[in-house]
C-alpha positions, 0 to 999 in steps of 0.5 A: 558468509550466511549463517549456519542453520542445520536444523533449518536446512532440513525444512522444506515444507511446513510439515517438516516442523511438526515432529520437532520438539519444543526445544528444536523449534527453538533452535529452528527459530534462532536459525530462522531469524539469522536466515532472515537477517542475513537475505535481508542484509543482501535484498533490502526490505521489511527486516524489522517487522519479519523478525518481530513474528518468528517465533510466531509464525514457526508456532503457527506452521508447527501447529496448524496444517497449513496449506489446509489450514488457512493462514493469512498474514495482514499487509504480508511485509512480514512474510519473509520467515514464513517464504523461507518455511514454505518452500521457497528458501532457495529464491529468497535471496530474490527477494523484491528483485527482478523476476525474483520473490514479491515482497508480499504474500502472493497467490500466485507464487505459493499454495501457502500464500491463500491471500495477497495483501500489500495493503493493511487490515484486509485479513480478518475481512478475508477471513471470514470470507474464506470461513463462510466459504468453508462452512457452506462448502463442507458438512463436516464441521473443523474441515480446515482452520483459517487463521488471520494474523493483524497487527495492531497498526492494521487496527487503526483502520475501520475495516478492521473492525467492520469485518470484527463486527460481522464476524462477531455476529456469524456462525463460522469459526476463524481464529484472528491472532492481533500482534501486539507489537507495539504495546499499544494495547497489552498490560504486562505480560508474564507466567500467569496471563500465559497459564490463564490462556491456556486455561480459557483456551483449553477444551475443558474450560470451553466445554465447561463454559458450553455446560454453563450457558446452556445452563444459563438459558433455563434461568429467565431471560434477565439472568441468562444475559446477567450470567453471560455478562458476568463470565465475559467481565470476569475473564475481561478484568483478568486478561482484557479483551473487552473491546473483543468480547463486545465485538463477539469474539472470544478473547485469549491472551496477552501472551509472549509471542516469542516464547514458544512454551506459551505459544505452543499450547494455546494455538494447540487449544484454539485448533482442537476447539469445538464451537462456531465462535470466533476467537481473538489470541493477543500476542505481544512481540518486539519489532526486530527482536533478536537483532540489537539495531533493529530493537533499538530503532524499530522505526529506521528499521521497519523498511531497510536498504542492503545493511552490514549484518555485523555493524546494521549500517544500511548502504547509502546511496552516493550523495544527490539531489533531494527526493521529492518527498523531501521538497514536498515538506520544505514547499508545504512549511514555506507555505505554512510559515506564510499562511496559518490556516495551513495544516497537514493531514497524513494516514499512519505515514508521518515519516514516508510523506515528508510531513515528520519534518512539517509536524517538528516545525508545527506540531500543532498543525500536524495530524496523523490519524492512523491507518484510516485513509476514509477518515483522512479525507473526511476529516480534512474536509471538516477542517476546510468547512471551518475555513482551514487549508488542509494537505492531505498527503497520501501515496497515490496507491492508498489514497484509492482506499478512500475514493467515496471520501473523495467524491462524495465529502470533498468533490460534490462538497467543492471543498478546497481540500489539497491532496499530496499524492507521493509515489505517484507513477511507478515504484520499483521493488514494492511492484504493482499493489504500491504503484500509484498507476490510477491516480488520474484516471479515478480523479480525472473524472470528478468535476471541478478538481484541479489536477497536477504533475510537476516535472522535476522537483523545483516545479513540484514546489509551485505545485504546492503554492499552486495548492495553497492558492486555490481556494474555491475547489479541490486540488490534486498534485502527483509527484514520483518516489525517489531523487528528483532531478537535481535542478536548483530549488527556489525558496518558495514556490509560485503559483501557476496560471490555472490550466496553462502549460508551457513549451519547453521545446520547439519543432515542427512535424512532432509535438510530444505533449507530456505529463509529469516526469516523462518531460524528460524522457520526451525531451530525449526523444526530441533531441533524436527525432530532430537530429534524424529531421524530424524536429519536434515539439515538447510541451509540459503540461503541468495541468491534466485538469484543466487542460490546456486546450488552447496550447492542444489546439495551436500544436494540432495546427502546426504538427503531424503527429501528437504524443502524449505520454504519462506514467499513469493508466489508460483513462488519464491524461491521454484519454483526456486529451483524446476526448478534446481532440474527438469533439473538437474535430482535429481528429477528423482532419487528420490529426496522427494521435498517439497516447502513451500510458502504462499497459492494460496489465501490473507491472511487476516489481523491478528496477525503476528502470527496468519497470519504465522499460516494461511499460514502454515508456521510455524516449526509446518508446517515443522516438518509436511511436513517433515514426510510426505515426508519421509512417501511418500518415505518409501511407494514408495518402495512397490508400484507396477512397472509402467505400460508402454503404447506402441504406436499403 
């Protein structure tokens, strides 16, 4: 039964809450939370993070003037509150559904949303995008606030603090509230830091403060700046924020972000504040606060399946094979065990790539470095200087964050640094900003790289042998989100011949050439084509780089038609193949190509299945192109010859 929640029942925009008292907002937020537990329970999603900011974002929008205001929220996981307040409470038991809600903020499904974001640490860049935007756009100065909420995870990565340091430097107000909700950076928080916020928040401080420096610059310029450096320390000693304040933003906080009576009158400061200066408020807020499970497991929390709300225990999918993140981890430690300079590198995501469990057999060779993918590939690349092996396992979507690492410090380097590129391909509720579409298409251009997909999950433990063996250039392999196939697993690995496929089936007038999992849906569509006399060839390819061109060759000579197929953008392995054919001539000779890849659009977030049938690339999809192209070819044989054109 969902929860009674009277007063939230009453909102139906953010202007709703801003003639409520204090004690009914409280009461709002408590229905809030109950509201978000309870979709949650039904849609699975980001529950842990959505609890931790609902006090935070019922302040915010009682506060400030959004959609006016500007409010946009990091990686946007923690949104779900802030839909339900904006209008959209009667579809957010859509939630990460087909055709329903996103998961993230997103422009196109509300004016309140001003900013998508999926990935992390992009808000105070955007920010002060929109700031400058609004300064040069408006004469009149407070035309409109724009607020970016960031977590303190989302600061581990360096782009924060490039935006900090521009901002720092700019004349264009914005407000950055930093959700402390880890006690990463906070002292203890309590009455007297929350009255010394509202004291340096308030008008009358800042106006004082204003009187004090302008003051200051009538002494001579040593004093001046020893003035400026005194007020700055001394308000650093009493609340921190020094790392702020050098970074030229003026910091307020920590305080409470689930108490209301501190939350209120601060932000009510920061938004009738004077001055072109940008301003840091610290919140510290609990992850799952307000729900027992989710407080006492923050982690199993963070991103939930469907859960009883009573109990918190999350539904469990009925017992199957392992993921493939799962083999990735036992293949890496088989690896490991056998070879010492093995060690892994991951970006803040010890626990989505597998590498928890490589870390508990080796933590001395195990190395998360935060939300800062460039910094990944570069210092694994310092590792294989030093004659190291290092795995970076990224998800193919966040590995995109650090291209020019990629280029510029492994590529040109030649370094043998290996990439693990989980969720590679489609990923089903997390749509289009988490799918690992472009994977082979940005690094099938690189020179020298070795590129793999295995196609279930005992051939993604040779990939990872196959990694470890190559020692002389980088290696990439791409693996999907989810079970794999249920085959029998070996107990480690064996390396593959360099750019060999393999031929899985054997026909005649078809060959369907396919790159990592889509093996499967290609040997479905073999099965129907022969049956209708068609027989038809099945080739897994193993490699996109390099290709095995002499397996190319030998199926043009012996075929009709040639599909390729992946679960990757134009670009990849089809255009690869492509380009082989052109120079080899097959193309002139007759050859029907057809390249199956995911569409020239993003695929929105849906069922697995329902995505790859959106694509267009299921065996339904093959069997189609396969007769179209047979079709073509029986029809250019009565098509009038060519006209050829002189020149004049």
């Amino acid at each position: 039964m969902p929860p009674r929640t009277p007063l939230l029942d009453r909102i139906n925009v953010p202007a709703d809450l801003r003639n409520l008292s204090t004690d009914q907002l409280r009461q709002l937020a408590d229905e809030l939370r109950a509201e978000t537990i309870d979709t949650v329970s039904v849609t699975g999603g980001h529950l842990g993070a959505s609890l931790g900011v609902i006090e935070l974002t019922v302040a915010l929008h009682a506060v400030f003037e959004t959609p006016r205001d500007r409010l946009i929220w990091d990686v946007g996981h923690q949104t779900y509150p802030h839909k339900i307040l904006t209008g959209r409470r009667d579809r957010i038991r859509t939630l990460r559904q087909p055709g329903g809600l996103s998961g993230f903020t997103r422009r196109s499904e509300s004016e309140y949303d001003p900013f998508g974001a999926a990935h992390s640490s992009t808000s105070i860049s955007a920010g002060l995008g929109m700031a400058v935007a609004r300064d040069l756009l408006h004469d009149s100065p407070g035309h409109n606030n724009v607020i970016a909420v960031i977590g303190d995870g989302a600061m581990s990565a360096g782009m924060a603090y490039e935006a900090m340091n521009n901002a720092g430097a700019s004349k264009s107000r914005l407000i950055v509230v930093l959700n402390d909700n880890d006690m990463s950076i906070a002292p203890p928080v309590g009455a007297m830091s929350a009255y010394l916020s509202r004291l340096i928040s308030s008008r009358s401080f800042l106006s004082l403060r204003d009187f004090a420096a302008r003051m200051a610059k009538r002494f001579p310029r040593p004093l001046e700046r020893t003035a400026k450096r005194a007020e700055e320390y001394a308000r650093g000693i009493l609340t921190g924020g020094t790392l702020f304040e050098e970074l030229g933003f003026y910091y307020v906080g920590p305080i409470d972000g689930h108490n209301l009576d501190h939350l209120l009158p601060v932000l009510r400061n920061l938004r009738d504040a004077d001055g072109d200066e940008p301003v840091l408020l610290h919140v510290v807020t609990q992850k799952g606060k307000g729900y027992a499970p989710a407080e006492a497991s923050a982690d199993k929390y963070h991103g939930v399946s469907k859960f009883n709300v009573v109990t918190g225990e999350q539904a469990k999918a009925p017992p199957g094979p392992p993921s493939y993140t799962q083999v990735f981890a036992q293949a890496l430690i088989a690896e490991a065990e056998a070879n010492k300079r093995i060690v892994a590198v991951t970006a803040a995501m010890p626990g989505g790539t597998g590498l928890d469990a490589f870390s508990k057999r080796f933590p001395d060779r195990m190395f998360d470095v935060g939300i800062a993918e460039q910094h990944a590939v570069t210092f694994a690349a310092g590792m294989s200087t030093e004659g190291m092996a290092p795995f970076c396992a990224i998800y193919s979507t966040f590995l995109q964050r650090a291209y020019d690492q990629v280029i510029h410090d492994v590529a040109i380097q030649c370094l043998p640094v290996r990439f693990a590129m989980d969720r590679a391909g489609l990923v089903g509720a997390d749509g289009a900003t988490h799918a690992g579409a472009y994977d082979l298409a940005y690094l099938g251009c690189l020179p020298g790289i070795v590129i793999m997909a295995p196609s279930d999950e005992a051939e993604l433990m040779h990939c990872v042998a196959t990694a470890a063996a190559i020692d002389d250039r980088p290696s990439a392999f791409r693996y999907p989100r989810g079970e794999g196939v249920g085959v029998t697993l070996p107990t480690r690995g064996t390396p593959w011949e360099i750019g060999r496929s393999r031929v899985l089936r054997e026909g005649g007038t078809i060959a369907v050439l396919a790159l990592g999992p889509r093996v499967h849906d290609a040997l479905k569509a073999a099965d129907e084509l022969t049956a209708h006399g068609h027989p038809t060839t099945v080739v897994d390819a193993r490699f996109m780089k390099p290709l095995d061109t002499a397996m190319i060759d030998n199926l043009v000579r012996h075929h009709e038609a040639l599909i390729t197929i992946e679960d990757g953008s134009a670009g990849g392995f089809g255009a690869a193949v492509g380009h082989h054919l052109a120079w080899s001539g097959a193309v002139d000779r007759g050859i029907r190509f057809r390249p199956m890849t995911l569409p020239d659009r993003f695929i929105d977030h849906n069922t697995p299945a329902g995505q790859l049938i959106d694509a267009g690339l299921t065996a339904k999809d093959i069997v189609a192109h396969a007769l179209l192209a047979l079709q073509s070819g029986s029809s250019a044989k009565n098509r009038p010859a060519p006209v050829v054109f002189s020149a004049q």
